[in-house]
Structures are given as structure tokens and as C-alpha cells.
Steps between C-alpha positions, in 0.01 A plus 500: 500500500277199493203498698215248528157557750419126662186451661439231733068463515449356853663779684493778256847522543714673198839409433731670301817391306765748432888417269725696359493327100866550464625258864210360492450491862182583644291565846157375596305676722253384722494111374211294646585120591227370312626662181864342531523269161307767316788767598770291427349408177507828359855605674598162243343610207622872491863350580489739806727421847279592781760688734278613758190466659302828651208503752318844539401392913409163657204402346158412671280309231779327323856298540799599377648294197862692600602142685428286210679720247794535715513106528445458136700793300748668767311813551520732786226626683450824640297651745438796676715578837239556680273153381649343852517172235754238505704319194546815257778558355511869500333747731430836328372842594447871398754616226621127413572423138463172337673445177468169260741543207343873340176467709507732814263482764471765774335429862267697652368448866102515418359364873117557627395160323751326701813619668728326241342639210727613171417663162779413249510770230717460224785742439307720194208557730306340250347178682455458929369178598303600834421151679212581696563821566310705261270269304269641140260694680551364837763441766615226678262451823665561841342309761775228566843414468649884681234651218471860612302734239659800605859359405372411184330807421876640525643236293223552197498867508885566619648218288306342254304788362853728490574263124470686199140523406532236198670223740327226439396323839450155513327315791549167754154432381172630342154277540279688162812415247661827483852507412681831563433807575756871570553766720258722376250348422516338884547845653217644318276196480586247834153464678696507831769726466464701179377840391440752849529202781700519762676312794164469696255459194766174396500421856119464540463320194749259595349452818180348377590305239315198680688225301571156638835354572688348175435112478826393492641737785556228748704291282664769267627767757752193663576380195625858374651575765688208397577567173272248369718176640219265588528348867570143347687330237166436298449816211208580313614498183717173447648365165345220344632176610473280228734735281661853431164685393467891517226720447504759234379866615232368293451238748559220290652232644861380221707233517857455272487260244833352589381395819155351322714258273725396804185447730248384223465177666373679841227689303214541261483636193233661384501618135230828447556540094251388233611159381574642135852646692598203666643407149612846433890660468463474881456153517380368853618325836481166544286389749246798561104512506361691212223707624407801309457823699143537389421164633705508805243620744269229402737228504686572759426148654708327235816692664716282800513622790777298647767729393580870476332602169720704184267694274628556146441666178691711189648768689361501880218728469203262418658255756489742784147561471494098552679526826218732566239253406672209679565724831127583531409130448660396786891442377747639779841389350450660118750693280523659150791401303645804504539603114352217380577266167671800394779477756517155525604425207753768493645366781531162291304320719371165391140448267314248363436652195553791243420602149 
């Protein structure tokens, strides 16, 4: 199986990435809407289909990127029965099974946090991805959204905790950078739950936590409850308009050469190599503004503003650290020629010069 850990830093949110490497096809759960173009970056680069989309409960401090990715890549989202949301594509419970291609996925019914909340656990036992339900050395709090701590005492200590001892558990969120933790060492080690405590001892913890209400809960619990699907046509996270730009999981923002030479009229050029490689094997385009990356920062003045800019270079790597440069000077419509010289010319595009 392939599995990647996302972490999305303004709402500690972890998302994780699950394919099968034969099909190809993949699940993301718990996307975040800010994270979009990041997520679809990487499901481009590994060559993986994203099938479905999986929320572990409606979430309070974040929205939903299930929406977007639906309107982008076909997914499907799926939620739990019991959510009461709207605009999923499949409502799960208990003793559910979700298969993409050799990837299995079985549902269990984890409430307390919410009353929608699942834990997906994989069909070895090996991995459970627990939402909010059980968090590393914590649990998700209970004072809102049909919390109850005495449900989710059940659900951590009936469910959860009844994995194998090695299952690796992996959280909604964590806020000190902790990644994963397991069944035993939560049962024996879980501040709230673990070692001798009981129903009351969880229940009194619980019960003064004292924490204040999530930031975003006013605009993120109708949103989820939507799926994600903002109220109006207007999205977040747009394309560019100038031209067909998308962001590498690296977040660089790359742009096909073809459609440079086609366009080159409607943009600047600006050239990032030393000036010994503009009459290299590469050659160069006609046109451009030779700035060398070291210089770039300073001289930043001498580039146009008047049209979207096209940072270049040998191969695309020195050239995206110029899109860098240019986007923290003040340039909104920048791209990096996405494998630079290199894959112009093997394209046969046109230059002004070669050795």
C-alpha cells in the first residue's frame, strides 16, 4: 500500500493518502479546502486516481476539501450515516467495507466526539485512522456538536482499543507534532483514558477541560455539513487566469512549454542562468530578460510587470526558486517553465542560439 501523512499548519489538521500501487487508485481522508492544489499535486505526481474521498465526522475547526475534489477528479465522498450532512455520495456505518482496487477499508462507528464519528481500519489491522476520536494522548473534547464523553469512553475502550496492540493509530489532528501512536501504548499511556481509569475518572476529566470553542466553528460546521460546496459560485482556490498553471506538491507554480511558445507574445521572459549558458548546447529564447538568480532579488525592478511573468533556467530547478523570489516581491501572475531549457528544446521549440 502507499501511504503518505499531510499536515495542514493552520488547523493542525492531518490528512492521509492511501492507493493500492498496482490500480493506482487511491482515497484521501480528511482533505482540508485550503490544501486543495497541494493534494492534487501529489495525486499527479504519484500517477494515483483519487477514487474516494473519506471524512472521519463533520469537522469543527476546518472545511472539507471533499467538494472541490469531487468537482475536480470525480471522487466520491463519504460520510458517516449518522453526520445528518447533505451532498455525500455514500453514507456508511458499523461493519461497512470500502475497497479501492487491493486496498480495503473497514468502518467502524467511533461516536462520543460527534455522533457521526468513524475509525477506518484497514483490513490487516495494521493502521486505524481515528478522526477525532482518540487523539496521541488525548481525545477529542465533547462539549458540542451531540459530544457526549460517556459515548466516547465506549467507543475508545469498546472499539478502538479492541485493535491488535501494534495497530498503528493515526489521528484527525495533533497540536505538539506527533505523528502516530498504537493501541498499547494508548491503553497503557492515554492521560485520559489509559492505565486503571475508568468511565467516571474519563468522564471528570472530560468535563473540565475548560477549552474555548474552535475558531472556525461557525463557518466550518455548515460548510461540512455540506460537503464542503461553498454557498456561491466564487471558490477559494481558483486557477490562474492568465494561463494553465498548476502547483507542484512542492508548491511550485509550472507552466508547459508548448503553451509558453504559443503565448510568448502575452508574457515575459525572464532568463535566471549565468550568461556563460545563454550560448551553451541549450541555446536561449528569443526575447527574454537575462537576470541571474543571484541577482534577481536585487534587480527585481528591471522585470515588467505588465504581463504574467515565465521564470527559466537549465532544467527548472534554479528557475523555481525565481518564481519564489519574484512571488515575494510582489509578482501575482508568475510561473516556472516547467523543465526548463532542457525540455524545451526537446520539444523542438524555437532558440536564438546554440553551440
Amino acid at each position: 500500500m502507499l501511504f503518505r501523512q499531510l499536515f495542514d499548519a493552520q488547523s493542525s489538521t492531518y490528512t492521509y493518502l492511501l492507493a493500492d500501487p498496482s490500480s493506482k487508485a487511491a482515497v484521501l481522508i480528511d482533505t482540508v479546502y485550503e490544501q486543495h492544489e497541494r493534494d492534487v499535486a501529489l495525486l499527479r505526481e504519484l500517477g494515483l486516481w483519487l477514487k474516494l474521498t473519506l471524512e472521519t465526522h463533520v469537522h469543527a475547526d476546518h472545511v472539507t476539501g471533499a467538494w472541490l475534489m469531487k468537482q475536480r477528479l470525480g471522487s466520491k465522498i463519504v460520510l458517516s450515516k449518522r453526520s445528518g450532512a447533505t451532498g455525500a455520495d455514500l453514507l456508511v456505518e458499523e461493519g461497512d467495507a470500502l475497497e479501492v482496487g487491493s486496498l480495503k477499508l473497514n468502518v467502524l462507528s467511533t461516536p462520543g466526539h460527534t455522533d457521526g464519528c468513524l475509525t477506518y481500519v484497514t483490513s490487516d489491522l495494521g493502521m486505524a485512522f481515528t478522526g477525532d476520536a482518540l487523539l496521541i494522548r488525548g481525545a477529542g473534547r465533547t462539549d458540542f456538536q451531540q459530544g457526549d464523553a460517556r459515548t466516547l469512553f465506549r467507543s475508545i475502550k469498546d472499539k478502538i482499543l479492541s485493535l491488535p496492540d501494534g495497530c498503528l493509530l493515526y489521528p484527525g489532528h495533533d497540536y505538539q507534532g506527533r505523528t502516530v501512536t498504537t493501541v498499547a501504548e494508548e491503553r497503557a499511556h492515554n492521560p485520559r483514558f489509559g492505565g486503571e481509569a475508568n468511565e467516571t475518572d474519563f468522564v471528570g476529566y472530560m468535563s473540565n477541560l475548560g477549552l474555548p470553542h474552535p475558531k472556525q466553528i461557525d463557518v466550518a460546521v455548515p460548510a461540512n455539513l455540506r460537503c464542503g460546496e461553498p454557498t456561491s459560485s466564487e471558490l477559494t482556490t481558483k486557477p490562474a487566469a492568465w494561463g494553465p498553471v498548476a502547483r507542484t506538491y512542492a508548491g511550485v507554480p509550472e507552466i508547459d512549454p508548448s503553451w509558453v511558445a504559443e503565448h510568448q507574445r502575452e508574457l515575459t521572459l525572464v532568463d535566471v542562468r549565468e550568461p556563460k549558458e545563454l550560448d551553451g548546447e541549450l541555446g536561449a529564447i528569443e526575447g527574454t530578460v537575462h537576470l541571474p538568480l543571484g541577482e534577481l532579488r536585487a534587480r527585481l525592478a528591471e522585470v515588467p510587470k505588465d504581463k504574467p511573468v515565465i521564470a527559466i533556467c537549465r532544467s527548472g530547478k534554479r528557475s523555481a526558486q525565481a518564481c519564489s523570489i519574484l512571488e515575494k516581491g510582489g509578482f501575482t501572475s508568475v510561473a516556472n517553465l516547467a523543465g526548463g531549457m532542457i525540455r524545451w528544446r526537446a520539444l523542438g521549440l524555437r532558440v536564438a542560439n546554440a553551440s
